[in-house]
C-alpha positions in Angstrom: 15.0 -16.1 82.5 17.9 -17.6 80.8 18.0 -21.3 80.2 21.4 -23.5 80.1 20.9 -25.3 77.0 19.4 -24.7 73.7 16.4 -26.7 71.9 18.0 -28.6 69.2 15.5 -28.2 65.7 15.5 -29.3 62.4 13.9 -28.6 58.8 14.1 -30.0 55.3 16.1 -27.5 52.9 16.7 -27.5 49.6 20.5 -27.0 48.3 20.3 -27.6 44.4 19.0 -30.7 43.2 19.7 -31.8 46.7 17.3 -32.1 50.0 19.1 -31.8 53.6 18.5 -31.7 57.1 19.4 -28.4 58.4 19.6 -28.3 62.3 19.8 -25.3 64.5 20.1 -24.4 68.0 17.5 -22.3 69.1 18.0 -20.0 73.0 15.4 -17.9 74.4 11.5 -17.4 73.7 10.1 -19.7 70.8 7.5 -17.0 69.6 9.7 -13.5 70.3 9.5 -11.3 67.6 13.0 -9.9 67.5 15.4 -12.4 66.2 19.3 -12.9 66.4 20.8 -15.5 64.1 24.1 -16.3 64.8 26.5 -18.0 62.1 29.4 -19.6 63.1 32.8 -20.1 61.2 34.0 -22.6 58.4 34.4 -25.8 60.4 32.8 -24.7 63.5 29.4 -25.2 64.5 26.2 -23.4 66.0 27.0 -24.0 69.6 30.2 -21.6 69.3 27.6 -18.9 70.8 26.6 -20.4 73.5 28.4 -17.6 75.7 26.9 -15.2 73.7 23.1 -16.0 73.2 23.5 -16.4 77.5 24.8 -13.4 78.1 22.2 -11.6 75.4 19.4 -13.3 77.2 20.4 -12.6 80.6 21.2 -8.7 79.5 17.7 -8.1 77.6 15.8 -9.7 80.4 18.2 -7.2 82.8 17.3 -4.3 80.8 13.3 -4.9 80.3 13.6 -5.0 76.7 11.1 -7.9 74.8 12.1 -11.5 74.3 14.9 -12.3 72.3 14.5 -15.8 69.7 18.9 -16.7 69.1 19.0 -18.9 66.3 22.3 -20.3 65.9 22.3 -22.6 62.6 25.1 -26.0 61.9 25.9 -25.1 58.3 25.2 -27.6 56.2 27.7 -30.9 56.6 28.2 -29.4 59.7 27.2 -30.2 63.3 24.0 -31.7 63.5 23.0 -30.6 60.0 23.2 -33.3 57.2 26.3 -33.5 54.9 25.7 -32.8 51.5 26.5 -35.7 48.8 27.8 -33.2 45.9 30.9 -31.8 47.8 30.5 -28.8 45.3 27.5 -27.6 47.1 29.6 -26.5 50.0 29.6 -22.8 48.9 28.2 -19.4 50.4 25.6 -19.0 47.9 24.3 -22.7 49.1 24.2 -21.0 52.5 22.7 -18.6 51.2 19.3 -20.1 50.0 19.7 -22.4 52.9 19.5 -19.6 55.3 16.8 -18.0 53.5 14.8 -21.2 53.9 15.3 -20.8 57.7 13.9 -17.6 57.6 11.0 -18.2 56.0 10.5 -21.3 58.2 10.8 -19.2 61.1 8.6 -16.5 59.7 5.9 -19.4 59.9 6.4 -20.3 63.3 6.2 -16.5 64.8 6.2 -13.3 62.8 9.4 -11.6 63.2 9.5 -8.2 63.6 13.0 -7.3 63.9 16.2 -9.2 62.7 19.8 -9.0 63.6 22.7 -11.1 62.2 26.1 -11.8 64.0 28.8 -13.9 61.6 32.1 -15.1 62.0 34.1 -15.5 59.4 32.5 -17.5 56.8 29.2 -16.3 58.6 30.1 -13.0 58.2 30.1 -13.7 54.2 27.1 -15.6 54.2 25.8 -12.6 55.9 26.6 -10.1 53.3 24.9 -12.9 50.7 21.7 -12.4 52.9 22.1 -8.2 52.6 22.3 -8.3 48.8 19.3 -11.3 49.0 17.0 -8.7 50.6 16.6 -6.6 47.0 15.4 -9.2 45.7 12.4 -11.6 44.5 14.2 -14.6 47.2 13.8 -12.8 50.2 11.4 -14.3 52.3 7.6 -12.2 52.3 6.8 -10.9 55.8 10.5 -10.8 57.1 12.1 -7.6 58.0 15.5 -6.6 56.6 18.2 -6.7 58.9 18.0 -4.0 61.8 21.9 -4.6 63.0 24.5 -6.6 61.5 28.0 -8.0 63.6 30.6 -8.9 61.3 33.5 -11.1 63.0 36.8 -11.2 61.3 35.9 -11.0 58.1 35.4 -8.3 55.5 35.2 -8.1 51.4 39.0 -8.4 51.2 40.4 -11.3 52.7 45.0 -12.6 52.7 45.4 -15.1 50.5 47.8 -16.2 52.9 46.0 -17.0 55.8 43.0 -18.5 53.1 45.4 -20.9 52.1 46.8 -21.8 56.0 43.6 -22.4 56.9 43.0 -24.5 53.4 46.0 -26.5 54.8 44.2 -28.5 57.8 40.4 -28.6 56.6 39.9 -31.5 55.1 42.0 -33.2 58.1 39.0 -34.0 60.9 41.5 -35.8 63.0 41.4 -39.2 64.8 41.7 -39.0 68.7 42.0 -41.7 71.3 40.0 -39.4 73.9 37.6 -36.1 74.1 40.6 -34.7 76.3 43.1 -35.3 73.4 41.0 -34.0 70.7 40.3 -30.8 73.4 44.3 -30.4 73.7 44.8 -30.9 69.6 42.2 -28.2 68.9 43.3 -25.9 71.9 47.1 -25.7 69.5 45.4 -25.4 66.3 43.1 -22.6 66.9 45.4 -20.6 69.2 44.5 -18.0 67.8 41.3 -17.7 69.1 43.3 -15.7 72.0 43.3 -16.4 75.9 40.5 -18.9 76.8 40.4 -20.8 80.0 40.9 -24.5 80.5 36.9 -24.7 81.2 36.4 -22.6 78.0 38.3 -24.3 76.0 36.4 -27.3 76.9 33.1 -25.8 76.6 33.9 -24.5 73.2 35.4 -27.6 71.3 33.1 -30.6 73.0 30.4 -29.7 70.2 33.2 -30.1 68.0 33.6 -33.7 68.1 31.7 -36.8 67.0 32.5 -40.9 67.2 35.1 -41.8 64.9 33.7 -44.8 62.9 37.1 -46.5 64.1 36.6 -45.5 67.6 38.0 -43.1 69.5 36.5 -38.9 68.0 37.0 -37.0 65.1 36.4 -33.4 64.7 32.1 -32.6 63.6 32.0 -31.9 60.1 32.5 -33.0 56.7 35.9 -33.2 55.3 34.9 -33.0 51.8 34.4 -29.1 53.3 38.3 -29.3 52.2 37.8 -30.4 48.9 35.3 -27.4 48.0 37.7 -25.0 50.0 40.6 -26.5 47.9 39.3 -25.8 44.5 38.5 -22.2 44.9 41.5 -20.5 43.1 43.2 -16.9 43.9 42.3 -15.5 40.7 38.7 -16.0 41.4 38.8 -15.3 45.3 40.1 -12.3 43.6 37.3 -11.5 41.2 35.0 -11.7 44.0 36.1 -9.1 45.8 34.4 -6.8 43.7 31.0 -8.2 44.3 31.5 -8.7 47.7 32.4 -4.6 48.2 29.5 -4.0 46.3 27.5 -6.2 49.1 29.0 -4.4 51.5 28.9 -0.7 50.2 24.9 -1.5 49.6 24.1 -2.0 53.4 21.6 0.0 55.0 22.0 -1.2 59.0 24.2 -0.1 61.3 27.2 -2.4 61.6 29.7 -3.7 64.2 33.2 -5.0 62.7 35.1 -7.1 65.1 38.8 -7.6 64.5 41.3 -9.6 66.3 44.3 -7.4 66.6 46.6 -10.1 65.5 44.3 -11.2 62.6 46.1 -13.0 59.5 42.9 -12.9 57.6 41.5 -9.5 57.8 43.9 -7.3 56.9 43.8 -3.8 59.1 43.8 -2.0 55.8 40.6 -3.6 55.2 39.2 -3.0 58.8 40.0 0.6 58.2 38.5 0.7 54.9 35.1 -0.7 56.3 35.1 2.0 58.9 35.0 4.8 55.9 32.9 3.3 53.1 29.6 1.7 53.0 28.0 1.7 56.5 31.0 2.8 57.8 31.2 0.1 60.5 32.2 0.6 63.9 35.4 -1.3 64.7 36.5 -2.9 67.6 39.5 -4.7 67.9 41.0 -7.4 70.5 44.5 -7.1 71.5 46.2 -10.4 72.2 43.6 -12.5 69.9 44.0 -13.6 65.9 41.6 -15.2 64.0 38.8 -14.9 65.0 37.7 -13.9 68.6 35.2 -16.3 70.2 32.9 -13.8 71.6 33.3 -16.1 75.2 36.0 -13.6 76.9 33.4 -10.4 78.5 34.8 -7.4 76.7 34.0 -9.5 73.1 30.5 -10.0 74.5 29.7 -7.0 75.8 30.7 -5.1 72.7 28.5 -7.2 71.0 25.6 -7.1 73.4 26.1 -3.7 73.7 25.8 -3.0 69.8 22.8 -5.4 69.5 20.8 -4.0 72.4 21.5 -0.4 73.0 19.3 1.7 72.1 21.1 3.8 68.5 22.2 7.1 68.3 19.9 9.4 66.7 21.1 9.8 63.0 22.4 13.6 63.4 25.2 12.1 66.0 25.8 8.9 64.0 26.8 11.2 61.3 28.8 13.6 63.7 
């Protein structure tokens, strides 16, 4: 039985020298062993997946498989999570150990006996942070490693181009007279995102917005989340690279690459590239949809519902 809202939850983690209140939402049965987190992108928030942990609910309860826990975190300084003093902090390792934290918290609450991750964007590179985590000391006792792994829009190699059009407007929250005006003003700036309807569009960008100490709303996360962005330079976005192939080439699960067709971040040179190293991802792409699909229109869910639940291919036909 699906439900229409998630449980809102929070913990104490530990980012540095600094203590914050993570939040997450949390769908499905509290105790169920097989666990989907679900990270969202860089100014976004965990309620992006609401489509998505519905129609995962609804489909494993369909099928007859076992309970599904869908744990969809606010990164810190954004959502309902707190925002982090030190604007410095706001970096994917942070995430990292943040996220790590959560798992071990959730460990406590019910064993986990199967995990899955699904990120988007800068989910996606947290997520490869978590895969290399695994190997070592940090990873949290009892928790398996992941089973399946959904990477949104994002691979090791990411345009410097689109890094720096996105760099343009993060720091800029807005300042809007109504929820309908701030709806219309983020409908034009993530265009992108591909067809949505006007409903959808709604549903996606309410959690989105918070009271603008002047009145009126602002968009729900930090803005010093620009600042951080900002003083990351090509040369080293460059140097990481490296690392971040050697992240992915080291992955063990089986692993879904979703591209929008029109993408200006991942390149399809780097799509292509992920399909033939490493874990040699499968690839699906979205035509009419750029950075990043929203996993709300059905074809983007089912291909991810589809990946996450289906039962694999025996290893002699993966290979074939």
């Amino acid at each position: 039985m699906t439900t229409s809202a998630p449980a809102l939850h929070h913990m104490v983690c530990n980012a540095g020298p600094q203590a914050f209140r993570q939040a997450w939402w949390q769908w499905g049965q509290p105790d169920a062993a097989h666990v989907v987190v679900c990270v969202h992108g860089l100014t976004r928030q965990g309620r992006d997946f609401d489509a998505l942990a519905q129609t995962l609910l609804a489909d494993a309860a369909a099928r007859g498989l076992p309970p599904l826990r869908i744990i969809c975190p606010d990164i810190a300084g954004r959502g309902q999570s707190e925002w982090l003093r030190d604007h410095t902090l706001y970096q994917v390792p942070v995430y990292v150990g943040a996220m790590l934290q959560l798992l071990a918290h959730l460990q406590q609450q019910a064993p986990i006996t199967r995990l899955d991750w699904v990120g988007t964007s800068m989910g996606g590179l947290i997520g490869l942070g978590m895969t290399a985590a695994q190997a070592l000391p940090v990873w949290p006792q009892g928790v398996p490693h992941f089973s399946r792994m959904v990477l949104n829009d994002v691979g090791p190699t990411l345009s410097w181009q689109a890094l720096s059009r996105i760099g343009s407007y993060v720091g800029d929250t807005g300042h809007f007279a109504s929820e309908a005006e701030a709806v219309a003003h983020l409908r034009e700036r993530f265009a992108a995102f591909g067809p949505h309807s006007d409903e959808e569009w709604t549903q996606l960008n309410q959690a989105q917005l918070m009271p603008h100490p002047q009145g009126g709303w602002r968009q729900h996360y930090d803005p010093a989340i620009g600042r951080a962005f900002g003083d990351i330079s090509q040369d080293a976005w460059a140097q990481g690279e490296a690392m971040l192939w050697q992240m992915y080439d080291a992955i063990q699960a089986p692993l879904l690459l979703l591209r929008g067709a029109d993408s200006d971040l991942l390149p399809h040179e780097t799509a292509q590239a992920m399909r033939q190293r490493g874990p040699r991802a499968q690839l699906v792409e979205f035509a009419g949809v750029g950075h990043a699909p929203t996993i709300v229109a059905q074809d983007q869910r089912d291909a991810v519902t589809g990946f996450l639940l289906n039962p694999l291919p025996e290893p002699e036909a993966q290979a074939a």
